[in-house]
N, C-alpha and C positions, 0 to 999 in steps of 0.2 A: 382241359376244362370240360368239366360234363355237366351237363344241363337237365331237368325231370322234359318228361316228357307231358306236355299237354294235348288232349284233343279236342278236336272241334267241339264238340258237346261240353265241352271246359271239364269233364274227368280229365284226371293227373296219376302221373306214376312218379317216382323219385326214388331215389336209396333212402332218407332221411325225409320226414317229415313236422314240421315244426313250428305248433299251434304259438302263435304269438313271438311278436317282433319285437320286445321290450331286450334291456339290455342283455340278458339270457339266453334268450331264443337266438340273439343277432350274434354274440360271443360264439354259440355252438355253430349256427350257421357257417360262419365265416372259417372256422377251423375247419370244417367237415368239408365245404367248398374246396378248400385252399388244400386240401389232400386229395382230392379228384371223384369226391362222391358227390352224385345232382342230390341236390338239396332244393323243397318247397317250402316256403316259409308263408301260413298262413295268417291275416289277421282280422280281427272284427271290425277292427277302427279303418279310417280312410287314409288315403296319404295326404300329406300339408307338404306347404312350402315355410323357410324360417320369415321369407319376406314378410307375408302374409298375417304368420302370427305377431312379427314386431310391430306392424302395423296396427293389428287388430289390439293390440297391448296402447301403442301410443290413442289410441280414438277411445279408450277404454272410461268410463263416467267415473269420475273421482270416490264416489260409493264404494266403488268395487275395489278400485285400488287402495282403498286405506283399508279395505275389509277382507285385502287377501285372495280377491279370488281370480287364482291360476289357473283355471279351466276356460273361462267365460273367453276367450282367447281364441281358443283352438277347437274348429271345426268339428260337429259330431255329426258322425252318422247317424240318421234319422232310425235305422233299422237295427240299432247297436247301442246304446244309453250307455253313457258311464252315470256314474254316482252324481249329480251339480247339485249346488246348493241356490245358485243367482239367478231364477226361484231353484226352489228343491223338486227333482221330480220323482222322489220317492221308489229311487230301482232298488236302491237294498232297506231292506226292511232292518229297523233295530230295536231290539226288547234287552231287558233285564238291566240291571241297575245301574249299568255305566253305558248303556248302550248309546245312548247319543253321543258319551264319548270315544266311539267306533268310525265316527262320520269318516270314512276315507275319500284324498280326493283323488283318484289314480285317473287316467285318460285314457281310451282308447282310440290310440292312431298310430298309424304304423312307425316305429322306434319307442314306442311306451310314453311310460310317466317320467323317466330321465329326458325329455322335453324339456319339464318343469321344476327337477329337481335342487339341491342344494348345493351338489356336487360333492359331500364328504364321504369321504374313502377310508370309513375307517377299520380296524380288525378288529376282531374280537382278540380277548385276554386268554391267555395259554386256559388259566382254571375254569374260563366261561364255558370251555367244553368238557368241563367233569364238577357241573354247580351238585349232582346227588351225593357225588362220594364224597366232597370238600366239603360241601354246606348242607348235604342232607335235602335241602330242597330242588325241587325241578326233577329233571332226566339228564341222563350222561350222553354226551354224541355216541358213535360204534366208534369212534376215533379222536383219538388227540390233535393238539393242534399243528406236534412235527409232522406230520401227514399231512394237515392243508398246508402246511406255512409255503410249498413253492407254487402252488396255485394261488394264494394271494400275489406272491410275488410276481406271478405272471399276468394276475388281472391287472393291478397294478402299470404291468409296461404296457398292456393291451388299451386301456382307459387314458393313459398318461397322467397318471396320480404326482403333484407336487407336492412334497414334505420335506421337512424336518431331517439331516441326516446325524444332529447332535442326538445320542442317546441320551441326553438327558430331557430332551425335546419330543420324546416318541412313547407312544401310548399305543400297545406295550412298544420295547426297544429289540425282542428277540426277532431278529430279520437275520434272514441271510443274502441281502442283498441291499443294497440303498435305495430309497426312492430313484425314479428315473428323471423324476426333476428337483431342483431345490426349489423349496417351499414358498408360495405367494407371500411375497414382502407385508410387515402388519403395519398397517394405519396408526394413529397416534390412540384411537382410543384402545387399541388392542395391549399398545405396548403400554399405558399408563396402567391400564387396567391391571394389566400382570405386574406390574410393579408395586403395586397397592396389596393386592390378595396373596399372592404367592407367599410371602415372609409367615403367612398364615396357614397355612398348606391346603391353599385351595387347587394349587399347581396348575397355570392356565397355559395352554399350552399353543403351538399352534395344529390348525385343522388339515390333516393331508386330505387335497381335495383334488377333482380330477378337471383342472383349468389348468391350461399349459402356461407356463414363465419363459416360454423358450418356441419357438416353432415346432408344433408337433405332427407329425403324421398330415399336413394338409389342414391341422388346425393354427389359427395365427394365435398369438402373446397374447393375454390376456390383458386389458384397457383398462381394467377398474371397471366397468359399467356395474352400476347396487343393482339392475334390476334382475338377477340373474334368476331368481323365481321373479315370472311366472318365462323368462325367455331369455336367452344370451345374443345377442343381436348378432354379435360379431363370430359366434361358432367356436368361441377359443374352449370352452367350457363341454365337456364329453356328453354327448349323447347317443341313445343306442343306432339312432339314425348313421353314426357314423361306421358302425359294424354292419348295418344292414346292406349300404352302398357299395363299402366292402365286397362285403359278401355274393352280393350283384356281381360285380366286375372277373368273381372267380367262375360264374356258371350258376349261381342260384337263380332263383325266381320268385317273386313275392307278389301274392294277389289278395288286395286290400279288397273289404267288406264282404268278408268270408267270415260267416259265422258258423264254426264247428257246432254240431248238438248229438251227433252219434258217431259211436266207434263200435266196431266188428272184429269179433274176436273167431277164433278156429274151434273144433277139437279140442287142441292143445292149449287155448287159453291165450293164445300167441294175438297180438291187435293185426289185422289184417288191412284193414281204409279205416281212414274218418272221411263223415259225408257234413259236407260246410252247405248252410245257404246264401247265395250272393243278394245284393242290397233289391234285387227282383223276384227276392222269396223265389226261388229254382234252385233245387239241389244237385249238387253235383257232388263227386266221389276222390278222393287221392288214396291210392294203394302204396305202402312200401315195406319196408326193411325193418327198417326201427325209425319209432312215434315219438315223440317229444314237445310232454305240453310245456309250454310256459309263458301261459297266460299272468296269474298273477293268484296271490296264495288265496287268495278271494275267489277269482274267475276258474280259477282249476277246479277246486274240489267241486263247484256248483255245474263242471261240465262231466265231470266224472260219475257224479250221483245224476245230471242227466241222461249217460249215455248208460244206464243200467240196460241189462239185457237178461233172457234166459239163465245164462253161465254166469253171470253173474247180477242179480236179482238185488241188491243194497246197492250195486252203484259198481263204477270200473274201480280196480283195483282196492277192493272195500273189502277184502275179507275177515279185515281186523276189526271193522266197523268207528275206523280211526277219520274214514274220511270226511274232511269238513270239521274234523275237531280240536283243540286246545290252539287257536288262534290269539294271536298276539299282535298287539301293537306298541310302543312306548308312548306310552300315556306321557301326555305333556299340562303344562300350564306355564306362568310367565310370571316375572318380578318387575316394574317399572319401580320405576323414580327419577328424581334430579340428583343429579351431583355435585357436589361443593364446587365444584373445576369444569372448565366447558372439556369434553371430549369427542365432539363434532362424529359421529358415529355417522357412516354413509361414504368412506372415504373405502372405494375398491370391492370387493366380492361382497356378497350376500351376508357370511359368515365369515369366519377367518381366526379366530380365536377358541378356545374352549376350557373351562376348569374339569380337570378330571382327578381331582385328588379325593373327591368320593366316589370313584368308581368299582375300589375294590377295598374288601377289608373285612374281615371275622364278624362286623355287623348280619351280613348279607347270611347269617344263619338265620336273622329274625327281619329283614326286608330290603326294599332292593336298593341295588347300585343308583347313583345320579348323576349327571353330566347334566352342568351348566354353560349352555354357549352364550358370550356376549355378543348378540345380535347384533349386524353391522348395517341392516336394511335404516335404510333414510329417516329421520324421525320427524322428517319436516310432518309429512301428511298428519300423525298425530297430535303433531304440535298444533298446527292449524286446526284442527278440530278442537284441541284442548281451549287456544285461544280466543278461535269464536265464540265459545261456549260465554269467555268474561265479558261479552259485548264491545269488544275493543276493535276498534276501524282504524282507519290511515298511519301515520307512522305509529303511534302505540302497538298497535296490531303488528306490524312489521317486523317490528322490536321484540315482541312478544313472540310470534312464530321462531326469529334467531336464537333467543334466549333456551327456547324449550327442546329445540332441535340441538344447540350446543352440549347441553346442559344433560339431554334425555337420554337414560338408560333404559334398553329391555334386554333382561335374562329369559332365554329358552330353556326351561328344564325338559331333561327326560326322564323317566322312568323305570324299572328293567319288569318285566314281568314274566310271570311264570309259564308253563303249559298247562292249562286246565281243561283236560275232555270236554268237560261242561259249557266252554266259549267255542261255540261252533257256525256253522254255517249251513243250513237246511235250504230245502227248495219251497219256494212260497207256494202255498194253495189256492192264494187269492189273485196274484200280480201274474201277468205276465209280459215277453218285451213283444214288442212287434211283429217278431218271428213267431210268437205264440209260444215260445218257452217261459220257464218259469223263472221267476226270480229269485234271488239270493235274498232268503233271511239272516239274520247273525244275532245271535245270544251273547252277550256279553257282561263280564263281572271282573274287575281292574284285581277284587282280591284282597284283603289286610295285607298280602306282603305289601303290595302298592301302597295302600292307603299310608301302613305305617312308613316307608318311604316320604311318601308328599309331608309328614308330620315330621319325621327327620329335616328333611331339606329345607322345609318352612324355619327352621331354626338356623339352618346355616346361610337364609338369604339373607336372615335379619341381619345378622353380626357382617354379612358384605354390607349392606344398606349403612350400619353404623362406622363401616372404617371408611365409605362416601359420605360421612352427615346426612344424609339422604333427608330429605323434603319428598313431598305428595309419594310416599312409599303405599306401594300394594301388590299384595299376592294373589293373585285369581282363585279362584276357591272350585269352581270347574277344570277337570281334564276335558285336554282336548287331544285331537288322535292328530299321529306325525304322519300317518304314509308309511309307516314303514309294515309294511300287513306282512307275517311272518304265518309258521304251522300250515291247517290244513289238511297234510298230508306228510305227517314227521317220519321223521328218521329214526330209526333204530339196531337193535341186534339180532330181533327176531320178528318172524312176521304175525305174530301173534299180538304184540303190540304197537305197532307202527306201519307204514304204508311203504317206504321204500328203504332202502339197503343205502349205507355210509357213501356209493355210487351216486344216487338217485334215482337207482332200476326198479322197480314196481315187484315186491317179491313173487305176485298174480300173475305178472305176466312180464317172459324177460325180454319183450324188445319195446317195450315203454317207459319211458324216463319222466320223471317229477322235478327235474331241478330248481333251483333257486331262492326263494323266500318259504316255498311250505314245507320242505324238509327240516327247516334248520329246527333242532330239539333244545336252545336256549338263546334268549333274545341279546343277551349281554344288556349293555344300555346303549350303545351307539348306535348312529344309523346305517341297513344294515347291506344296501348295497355292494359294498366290497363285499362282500364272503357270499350273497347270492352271484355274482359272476366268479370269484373261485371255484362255487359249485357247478356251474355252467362248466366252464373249462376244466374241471375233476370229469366231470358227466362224460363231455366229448371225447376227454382222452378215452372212458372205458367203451363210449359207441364205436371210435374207430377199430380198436382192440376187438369190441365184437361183430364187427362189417369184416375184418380180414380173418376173421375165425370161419364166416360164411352164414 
């Protein structure tokens, strides 16, 4: 076991260096650890306890919770802002025409936003990595998907992913391996639900998601608790916290409220330190081997273009002038109604079901793919809102709350969108955080593919609404953003037009690595976790490979 070397002045040395603890950073960590290189794992956010947030979750004003917000929970560092909305405090700026539906809610604390997450695990489609040559639109990865498929398979056992091992059940089915759990059992409104649309070919399937069915790794069975956004009390449910602990026990070291803002490069171009400020504004220095941000496809490119320097004058690793551009998210919006039949939705995980029968098809020449999750979150709270609204008190009311919570459906849709240079992320002229740096602007425009999309699916919610008879039917007519912040800093085949190699090595400079959400060069429509920690563990294999090269 090897350890970096810290010194009293809190400069650090290490083999590997590694800006951010989110599930990525903690994946690399832990393998790099676990082969005998000292690894630093730096982060902006602070450390939590789960106690803490369940707590902070249970005390939470009923506003908040019928309104979603996953943040308001968990502890920020005062020197460090993520994005809140419960007020908003305006750290990322948004313009252009879909830009408020950009609002990302990510967190920074040491194990990331998979804190908060949903926990689906899904893959992208063999064709989602060649949508230019099949569909003409988007970019092609530098690789197919026989290349990732045993890096999925290994995030997969790494996460503890439960699915599906019926291929008729698996979205896609080309594995070469099983999931390493059988799939969280569906609730009753999952399985009515599928038994209603599927004859139709909406094909709902179940969600591989990464909540253990079985004793995993020191996480216990999975209970059912709905509240798994904004927090899984019980720990059954993956988070990067549990790689980061990991990772600990092998020899790493992790020093929270560390905010990186420059990198130093050689000569050769080669990254030499990043210099972090701790929550006492004091800088200090880490020197090593090879860098590795993985912050987030947001927080990357806005540290890249701040640690611009001489040698490179546009930002780190920007020769392509790609960084910070064609960012994505799946654009979402929602479908409620009632249902002819109670389906008591709240029974077990967050999610748990999914229609994917428009996820792929000769459409996606003229707009995107869409997945339909039937939300499994509690419908009491809306219900209750709904019912106060009819001025109904004592048993009516009661009856009312039951009726609407039995009764109530909501459809998650998403999106698939494209890479557009044009949706970027720049450095604010006006804002700064605490540290005196600047903050993240973001441009953003969903697109006609999108738009015609949401104008597709708007047609297929109706014909679900009508095989439910559906009553109080509506479709939100605003996108709103999933979290799942993709690009930034894309992948490609040459460094002419892209920031890093099918790896996620920086073609600028070879011992700094990009992985995770901003490389990926197509969104598919799912969310996109799995295949940012495939890329994590693609990455580490090539770091180790270039650690014993020397």
């Amino acid at each position: 076991m090897k350890s970096p070397v810290i010194q009293s002045n809190g400069d650090a040395q290490a083999d590997v260096i590694i800006v951010g603890t989110g599930v990525v950073g903690a994946l690399i960590a832990d393998q790099l650890a676990g082969a005998g290189h000292s690894v630093l794992m730096l982060d902006a956010g602070p450390r939590i306890q789960r106690a803490l947030a369940v707590e902070n979750w249970r005390n939470m004003p009923f506003a908040n919770r019928a309104g979603s917000d996953f943040q308001g929970l968990y502890p920020q560092s005062p020197m460090a802002p993520a994005p809140l909305y419960w007020p908003p405090n305006n750290y990322v700026g948004l313009t252009g025409p879909d830009g408020k539906g950009f609002q990302q809610g990510y967190l920074k604390v040491v194990g990331g936003t998979t804190w908060h997450w949903a926990a689906s695990c899904w893959r992208h489609l063999p064709v989602d990595f060649k949508m230019q040559s099949t569909y003409g639109v988007g970019r092609d990865w530098p690789f197919a998907y026989d290349e990732i498929e045993p890096y999925y398979c290994r995030a997969e056992e790494e996460m503890g992913v439960a699915g599906p091992n019926d291929p008729a059940q698996q979205s896609p089915s080309e594995r070469s391996k099983p999931y390493p759990m059988e799939m969280v059992p569906w609730a009753h409104a999952d399985t009515r639900f599928a038994e209603v649309v599927n004859p139709h070919g909406y094909r709902s399937v179940p969600i591989p998601q990464g909540r253990s069915t079985r004793p995993w790794r020191g996480r216990p069975t999975c209970c059912g608790n709905n509240n798994c956004q904004p927090i899984c009390p019980i720990g059954a449910m993956y988070n990067g916290i549990h790689h980061v602990q990991s990772a600990e026990a092998k020899g790493a070291k992790v020093i929270a409220e560390a905010v990186v803002y420059r990198i130093d490069t050689d000569a050769n171009n080669r990254v030499t330190a990043v210099h972090w400020y701790d929550k006492d504004h004091v800088s200090h220095k880490a020197e090593g081997k090879h860098f590795v941000l993985a912050c987030n496809s947001l927080e990357t490119p806005r540290l890249l273009l701040l640690a611009a320097n001489d040698k490179n004058p546009k930002g780190i690793a920007n020769s392509s002038d790609q960084v910070g551009r064609n960012m994505m998210d799946h654009s979402g919006f929602h479908c409620t109604f009632l249902a002819n039949e109670p389906l008591w939705a709240g029974r077990g995980p967050a999610q748990n079901s999914c229609m994917v029968g428009p996820r792929d098809g000769e459409f996606r020449h003229q707009y995107s793919a869409t997945k339909i999750i039937l939300s499994n979150i509690s419908r009491v709270p809306p219900a209750t809102q709904q019912a106060l609204k009819l001025g109904l008190v004592g048993k009516p009311l009661d009856d009312e709350i039951r009726r609407r919570a039995a009764y109530g459906v909501d459809l998650s849709i998403s999106l698939e969108p494209l890479p557009n240079p044009d949706n970027r992320v720049t450095l604010s002229t006006t804002r700064k955080d605490p540290h005196g740096l600047a903050c993240p602007d973001v441009y953003y425009d969903v697109g006609d593919y999108v738009r015609q999309g949401y104008e597709a699916s708007k047609k297929q919610l109706q014909h679900i609404g009508q095989l439910f008879n559906a009553q109080e039917f509506n479709i939100t007519t605003s996108l709103n953003a999933n979290n799942h912040i993709m690009g930034g800093t894309i992948m490609g085949a040459s460094a002419k037009d892209s920031v890093v190699n099918g790896d996620c090595r920086t073609w600028d400079h070879d011992n700094l690595w990009l992985p995770g959400g901003g490389p990926m060069a197509s969104a598919s429509v799912v969310n996109s976790t799995l295949t940012m920690a495939a890329l994590g563990i693609k990455s580490a294999d090539a770091i180790q490979k270039a650690l014993r090269q020397g």
